[in-house]
N, C-alpha and C positions, 0 to 999 in steps of 0.2 A: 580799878586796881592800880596798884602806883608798886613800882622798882626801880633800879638804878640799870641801864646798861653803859658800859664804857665802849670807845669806838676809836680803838690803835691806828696811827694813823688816818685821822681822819683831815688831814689836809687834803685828801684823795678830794676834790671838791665835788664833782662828778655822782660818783658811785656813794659817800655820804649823804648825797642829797636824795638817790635814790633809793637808799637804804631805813632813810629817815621817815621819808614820805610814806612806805613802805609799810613799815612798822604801824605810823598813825592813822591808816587805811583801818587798821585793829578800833573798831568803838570803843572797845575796853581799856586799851593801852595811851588816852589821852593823859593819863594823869603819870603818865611817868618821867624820869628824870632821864637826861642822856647826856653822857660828861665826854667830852669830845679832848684827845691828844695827840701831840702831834711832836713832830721834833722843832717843821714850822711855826712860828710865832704865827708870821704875815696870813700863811693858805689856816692856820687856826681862824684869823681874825674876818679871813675872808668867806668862810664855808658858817662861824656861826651868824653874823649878820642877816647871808640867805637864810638858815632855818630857823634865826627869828624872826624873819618878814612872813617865815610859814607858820607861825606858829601863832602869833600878834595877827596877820589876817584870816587865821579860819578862828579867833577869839578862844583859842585854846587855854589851858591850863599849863601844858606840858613845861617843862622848864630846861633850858639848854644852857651848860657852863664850858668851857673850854679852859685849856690849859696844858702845859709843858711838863707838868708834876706828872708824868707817867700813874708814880702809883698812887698819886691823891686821884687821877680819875676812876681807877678803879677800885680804892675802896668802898664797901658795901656793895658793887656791881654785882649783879642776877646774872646777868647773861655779860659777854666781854668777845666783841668783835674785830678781826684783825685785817688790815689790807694793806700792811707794810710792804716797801720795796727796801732794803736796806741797803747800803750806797747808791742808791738813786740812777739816774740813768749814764753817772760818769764812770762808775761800777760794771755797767749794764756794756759800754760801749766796749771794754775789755772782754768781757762775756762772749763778744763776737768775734772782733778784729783779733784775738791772739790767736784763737784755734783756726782763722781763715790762713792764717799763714802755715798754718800745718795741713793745710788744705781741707780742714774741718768744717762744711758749709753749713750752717743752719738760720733758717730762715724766724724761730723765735729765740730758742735757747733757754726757757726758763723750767725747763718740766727733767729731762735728764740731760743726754750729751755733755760736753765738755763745759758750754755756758750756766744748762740748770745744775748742775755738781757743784761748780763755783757759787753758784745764786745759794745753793742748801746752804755752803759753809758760811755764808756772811750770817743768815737768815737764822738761821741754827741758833747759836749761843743768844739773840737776841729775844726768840721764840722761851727759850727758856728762861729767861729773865722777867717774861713776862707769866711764868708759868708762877715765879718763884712769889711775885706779887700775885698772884689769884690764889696761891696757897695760903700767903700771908693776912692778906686784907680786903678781900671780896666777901660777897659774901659764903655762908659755908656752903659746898653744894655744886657753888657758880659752873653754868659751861662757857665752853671757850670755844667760838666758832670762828674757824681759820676760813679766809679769803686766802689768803696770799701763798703765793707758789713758791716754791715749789710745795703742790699743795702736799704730793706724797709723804715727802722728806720732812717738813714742817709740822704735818702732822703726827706722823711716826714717831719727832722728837718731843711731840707735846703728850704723845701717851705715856711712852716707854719711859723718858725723863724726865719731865714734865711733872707726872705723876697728877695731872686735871684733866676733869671730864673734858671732852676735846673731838669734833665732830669736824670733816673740811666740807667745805659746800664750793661748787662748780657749777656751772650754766651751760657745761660742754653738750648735756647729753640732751636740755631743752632747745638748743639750736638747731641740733642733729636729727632732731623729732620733728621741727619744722620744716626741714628739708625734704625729710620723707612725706610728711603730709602734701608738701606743695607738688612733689612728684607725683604720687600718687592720685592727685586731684580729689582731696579731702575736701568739703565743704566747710569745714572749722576742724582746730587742733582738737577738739575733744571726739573725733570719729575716731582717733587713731590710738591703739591702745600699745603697750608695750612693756618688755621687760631689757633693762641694761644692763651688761654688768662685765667689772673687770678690773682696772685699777684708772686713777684718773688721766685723761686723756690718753687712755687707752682702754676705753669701755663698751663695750659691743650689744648692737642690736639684736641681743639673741633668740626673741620672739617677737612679730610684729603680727597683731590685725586691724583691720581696719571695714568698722563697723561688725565686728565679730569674726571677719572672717583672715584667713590665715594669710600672709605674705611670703612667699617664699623668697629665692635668691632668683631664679630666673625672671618673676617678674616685678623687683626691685631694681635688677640689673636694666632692663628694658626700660624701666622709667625713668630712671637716670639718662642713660646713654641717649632718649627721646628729650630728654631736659634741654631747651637752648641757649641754657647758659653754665647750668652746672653740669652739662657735659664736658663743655670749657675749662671750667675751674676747679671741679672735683677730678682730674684724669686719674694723681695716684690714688684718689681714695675708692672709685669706680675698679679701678684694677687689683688692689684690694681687698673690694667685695667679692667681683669674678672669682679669685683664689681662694679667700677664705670662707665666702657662702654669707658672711652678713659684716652689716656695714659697720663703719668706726665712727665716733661721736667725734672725733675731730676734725676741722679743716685740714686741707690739701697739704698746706705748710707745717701745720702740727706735726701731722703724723709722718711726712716723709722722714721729720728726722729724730723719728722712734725706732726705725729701722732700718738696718743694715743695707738695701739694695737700691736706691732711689736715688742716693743724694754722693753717694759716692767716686762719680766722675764726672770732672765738668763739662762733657759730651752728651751725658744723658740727662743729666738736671731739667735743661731748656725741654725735654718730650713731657716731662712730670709736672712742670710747674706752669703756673698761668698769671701773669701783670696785670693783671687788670685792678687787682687791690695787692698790700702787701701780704695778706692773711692766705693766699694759694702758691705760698713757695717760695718768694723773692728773699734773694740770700741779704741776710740783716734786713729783713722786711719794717719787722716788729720795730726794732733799734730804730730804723728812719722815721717809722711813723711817731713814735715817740717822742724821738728828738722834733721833729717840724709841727707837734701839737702839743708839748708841755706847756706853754704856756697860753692854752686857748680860754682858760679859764680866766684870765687875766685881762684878757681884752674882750671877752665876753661876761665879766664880771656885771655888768649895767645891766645888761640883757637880763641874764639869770637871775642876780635881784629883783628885778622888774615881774618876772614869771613867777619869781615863788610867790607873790603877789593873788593866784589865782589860787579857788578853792580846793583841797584836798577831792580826789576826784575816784573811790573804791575800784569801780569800773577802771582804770588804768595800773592798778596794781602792778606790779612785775613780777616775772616768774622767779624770781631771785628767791633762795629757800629760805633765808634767813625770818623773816615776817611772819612766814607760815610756820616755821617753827617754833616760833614763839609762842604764834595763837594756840598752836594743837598742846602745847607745853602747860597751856596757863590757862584754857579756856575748856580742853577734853572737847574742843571741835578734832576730827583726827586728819591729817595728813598726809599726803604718800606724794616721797619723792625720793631720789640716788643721794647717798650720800656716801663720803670718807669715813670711814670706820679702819679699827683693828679686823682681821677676819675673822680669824677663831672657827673656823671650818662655815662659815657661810658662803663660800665659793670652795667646793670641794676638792677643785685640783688647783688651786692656788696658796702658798703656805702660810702656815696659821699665823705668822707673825707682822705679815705686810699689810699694809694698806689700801683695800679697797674700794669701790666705790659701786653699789647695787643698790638695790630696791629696798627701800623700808617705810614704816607707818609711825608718825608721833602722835601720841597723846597724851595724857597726865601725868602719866607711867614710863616715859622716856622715848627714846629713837629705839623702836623695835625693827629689824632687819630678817626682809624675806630668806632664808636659812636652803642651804641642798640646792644651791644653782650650780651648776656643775660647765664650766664654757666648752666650749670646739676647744679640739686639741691646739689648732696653729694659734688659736687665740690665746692659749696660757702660755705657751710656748715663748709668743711676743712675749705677753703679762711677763714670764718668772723671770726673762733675761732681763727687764726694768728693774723687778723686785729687790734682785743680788745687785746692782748697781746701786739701787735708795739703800736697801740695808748696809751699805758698806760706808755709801754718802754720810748716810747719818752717824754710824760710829767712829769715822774721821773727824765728822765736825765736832762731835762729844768729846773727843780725847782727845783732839791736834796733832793727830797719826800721819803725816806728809806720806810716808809709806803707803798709807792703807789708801787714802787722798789717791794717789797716782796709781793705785790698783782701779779704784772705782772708773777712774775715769776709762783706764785699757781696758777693762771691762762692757762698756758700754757698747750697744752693738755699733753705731755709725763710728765712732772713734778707731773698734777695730777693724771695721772695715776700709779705712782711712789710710790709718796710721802704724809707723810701726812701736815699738814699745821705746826704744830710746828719745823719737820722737817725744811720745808720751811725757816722758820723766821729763824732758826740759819745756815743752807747755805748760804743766802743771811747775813746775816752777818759775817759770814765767808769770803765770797767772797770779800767783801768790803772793808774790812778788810785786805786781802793780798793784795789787788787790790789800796788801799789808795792814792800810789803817781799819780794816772792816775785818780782819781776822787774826783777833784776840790770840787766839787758841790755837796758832800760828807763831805765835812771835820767836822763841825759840828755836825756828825751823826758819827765818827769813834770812838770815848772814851767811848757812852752807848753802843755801839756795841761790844767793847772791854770788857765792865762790863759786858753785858747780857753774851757773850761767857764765861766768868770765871765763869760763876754761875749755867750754863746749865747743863742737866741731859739727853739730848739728847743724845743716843748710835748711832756710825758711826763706822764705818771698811771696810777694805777693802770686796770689792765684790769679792766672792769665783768663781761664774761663769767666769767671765774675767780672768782667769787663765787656766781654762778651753778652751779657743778659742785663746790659744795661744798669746794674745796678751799684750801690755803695761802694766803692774805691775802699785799697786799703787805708789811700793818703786822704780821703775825704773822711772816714771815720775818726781819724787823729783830727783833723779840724774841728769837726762834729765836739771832740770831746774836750779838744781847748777852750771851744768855745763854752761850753758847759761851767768849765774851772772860771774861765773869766767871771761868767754872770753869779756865779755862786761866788 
C-alpha cells in the first residue's frame, strides 16, 4: 500500500530515526512516501541522509524528500506527525530561570507549572497553523498525531480549534509499566496486564495483574520501597502511591512539579528528589541535559550514518504508538494502547471537555477508547486542578488574553503554592516579555508589559536553596542561554 505521511519537525534526528524505522517494521508500509520538515535546513539534510542509507541498504522502495515548505510537506499526507519544540531551548532556558527567581522550582517544566503554560503559548498558534494546512491540503480525512508537549494543551488546541482529527501519543505510561514489571519480578513485560488512565503525565495505574492475578497497593508499595534503586529515585512517586493507593506513570521529577506539596520549600526538595540522573527532581534537570546533549547528534553523525547501515530488524520495534497505529489503521490488525483524546465522558469524574489519556483499541474503524473508567477521588482531584489550568492555557493562547495568561498560571497548583498573586502578574510578564518573538498573539500586550515591569517593586533573586542541591545557578543559566544565541 503506498501514502504520504509528513513529519513536523523532523530535525528531531533521534526520535525521527526511530519513528521512521518504526513504521517500515510494517511489511505493508515499504511503499510509502515520508516528507520530512523542519525549520532546520542543516538537521533536514542531516536526519534525511540517515534514512536514506536506511532505505538504499535494506533495497527498499520507500521514498524520503525533505524540505522547509511546511505545507508542501504535507500536502496529500495520510497520517501528519509533530515533535515540534518552538523557540528551541533559548526559549526553553527562560521557561526555567524566570520562575526560579520567583522561587518557582521545576525540575522539567513542559507539561504545566509556570514553564509548561509558557511552552502552550509559543506552541499553540503554531499547532494551529499547522492544523489550518491539514485542513487545506492533506489529504481529506488526514490525522494528526502530536508528539510534542505540552501534550495536553497542544492537543486540546488541535481539537477544539484546530478543527483535525487529532490524537496525542506518550511513552509515559510504557515506562511506568516497566517499572512495575521489574519490581514486581515479571519474567517479560507481557506478564503484566493493566489499565491507565487520567490526563497525560498525570495517569494512573488504576488496575494491575500480573499473570491474572490482582496487585494491590500494599504489595506494590513493598516492591518498590524493596527496589535498590528505585527506592532511591522514585521517593516522591513511592510516597505518592502510600497516599493515593496507585502509582503515577511519571518520573520522580515530573510529577513533583504537578503538585502543590513537594517542590515547594527549598528545605524539603533535597528529601524528594534524587542526582543520580536529571529525570528524579534536579531543579532545571531537563534544561541542563538538553543544553550539554543538543548537539550529540552532530558529533555522532558518522556513527549513526554508519548504523543505519544495518538491516531493518521487526524484533526491535519500539513501543512508541505511533507504527502501531498506523498498522491497526490501515491493516485491521487491532491495537491497544493509552492515548490523548477529547473525553466526552470516557473517564467519568473528569470533565467532558479536557484532554485525556486511557486505554483504547485501533482498527480500521478508528481509535476506539475504553468508555466508564471512573479514577480514585485524589486522582481526579490532582487531574481537574491541571485540567482548569490547560483549559485556560489554551484560551489565552487562542485569543492573546495576558489577563487570562496570568490567571492560568496563579491557578496552577505549585505556583500557588509558591507564589503570591502580585508575584504572578510580573513573572508572567517577565516571561512574555523575553519570550515576545514566539508569541504572536501577544504582541499588543508586550509595551504595558514592558511599562508595568519598569515600575514594579516586586523583589526577586536568586533562590539560595538551588545552590544547595548542587545544581544549575541562576548566573550559569544566563550563560547557558548566551551561549545558545551565540551558536545560533
Amino acid at each position: 500500500m503506498s501514502f504520504k505521511i509528513a513529519i513536523i519537525g523532523a530535525g528531531s534526528v533521534g526520535f525521527t530515526k526511530k519513528l521512521f524505522t518504526d513504521i517500515l517494521c510494517v511489511p505493508e508500509f515499504r511503499d510509502v512516501e515520508f516528507a520530512l520538515t523542519d525549520v532546520s535546513e542543516h538537521n533536514l539534510e542531516m536526519i534525511k541522509a540517515i534514512l536514506d542509507r536506511i532505505v538504499g541498504s535494506n533495497k527498499l522502495p520507500t521514498r524520503v524528500t525533505a524540505t522547509t515548505n511546511r505545507r508542501a510537506a504535507i500536502e496529500g499526507a495520510r497520517y501528519i506527525i509533530s515533535c515540534v519544540r518552538v523557540g528551541g531551548l533559548e526559549a526553553y532556558a527562560d521557561d526555567i530561570r524566570i520562575p526560579l527567581k520567583y522561587g518557582i522550582d521545576q525540575c522539567v517544566g513542559d507539561t504545566i507549572c509556570a514553564g509548561g503554560i509558557l511552552y502552550g503559548q509559543r506552541n499553540i498558534p503554531v499547532i494551529l497553523d499547522f492544523c489550518k494546512d491539514i485542513r487545506e491540503v492533506a489529504e481529506p480525512g488526514a490525522k494528526f498525531l502530536n508528539y510534542a508537549n505540552p501534550m495536553a494543551m497542544n492537543t486540546w488546541a488541535a481539537i477544539e480549534y484546530g478543527k483535525v482529527d487529532t490524537v496525542g501519543l506518550c511513552h509515559g505510561v510504557q515506562h511506568g509499566a516497566e517499572q512495575i514489571a521489574e519490581v514486581l519480578g515479571a519474567a517479560s513485560k507481557d506478564e503484566l496486564d493493566y489499565i491507565c488512565s487520567g490526563i497525560n503525565h498525570q495517569t494512573w495505574f488504576v488496575d494491575l495483574r500480573l499473570k491474572g492475578r490482582k496487585i494491590g497497593k500494599e504489595e506494590l508499595v513493598a516492591a518498590f520501597e524493596a527496589h535498590p534503586v528505585f527506592s532511591q529515585q522514585e521517593k516522591l512517586r513511592i510516597d505518592v502511591l502510600k497516599r493515593f493507593g496507585v502509582y503515577s506513570t511519571e518520573s520522580n521529577g515530573h510529577l513533583s512539579e504537578y503538585l502543590p506539596w513537594y517542590r515547594k520549600r527549598p528545605d524539603e526538595i533535597s528529601k524528594w528528589i534524587d542526582m543520580s540522573d536529571w529525570i528524579h527532581g534536579e531543579t532545571g534537570g531537563y534544561l541542563r541535559h538538553s543544553t550539554e546533549t543538543r548537539n550529540w547528534f552532530e558529533t555522532e553523525f558518522q556513527q549513526i550514518l554508519e548504523s543505519a547501515s544495518a538491516p531493518i530488524n521487526p524484533a526491535r520495534r519500539s513501543n512508541e504508538h505511533a507504527s502501531h497505529i498506523l498498522e491497526a489503521l490501515e491493516t485491521n490488525r487491532v491495537y491497544r494502547g493509552h492515548f490523548n483524546v477529547k473525553n466526552n465522558g470516557i473517564i467519568t469524574n473528569l470533565p467532558a471537555d479536557a484532554i485525556i489519556e486511557s486505554p483504547g483499541f485501533v482498527d480500521r474503524f478508528g481509535i476506539n477508547m475504553v468508555a466508564g473508567i471512573t479514577l480514585p477521588e485524589a486522582c481526579a482531584a490532582t487531574c481537574i486542578a491541571s485540567i482548569n489550568v490547560q483549559r485556560m492555557s489554551v484560551h489565552a493562547a487562542v485569543t492573546g488574553d495576558i489577563d487570562l495568561l496570568k490567571l492560568a498560571v496563579l491557578h496552577d497548583p505549585l505556583v500557588g503554592a509558591v507564589s503570591t498573586p502580585e508575584e504572578v502578574w510580573q513573572m508572567v510578564d517577565e516571561m512574555v516579555v523575553a519570550q515576545a518573538r514566539w508569541l504572536p498573539q501577544y504582541a499588543d500586550a508586550i509595551e504595558p508589559a514592558k511599562e508595568r515591569l519598569s515600575k514594579s517593586k516586586v523583589k526577586t533573586g536568586d533562590w539560595k536553596g538551588a545552590a544547595t542541591r548542587n545544581v544549575r545557578s541562576i548566573e550559569e543559566l544566563r550563560v547557558e542561554k548566551a551561549g545558545l544565541k551565540q551558536a545560533s
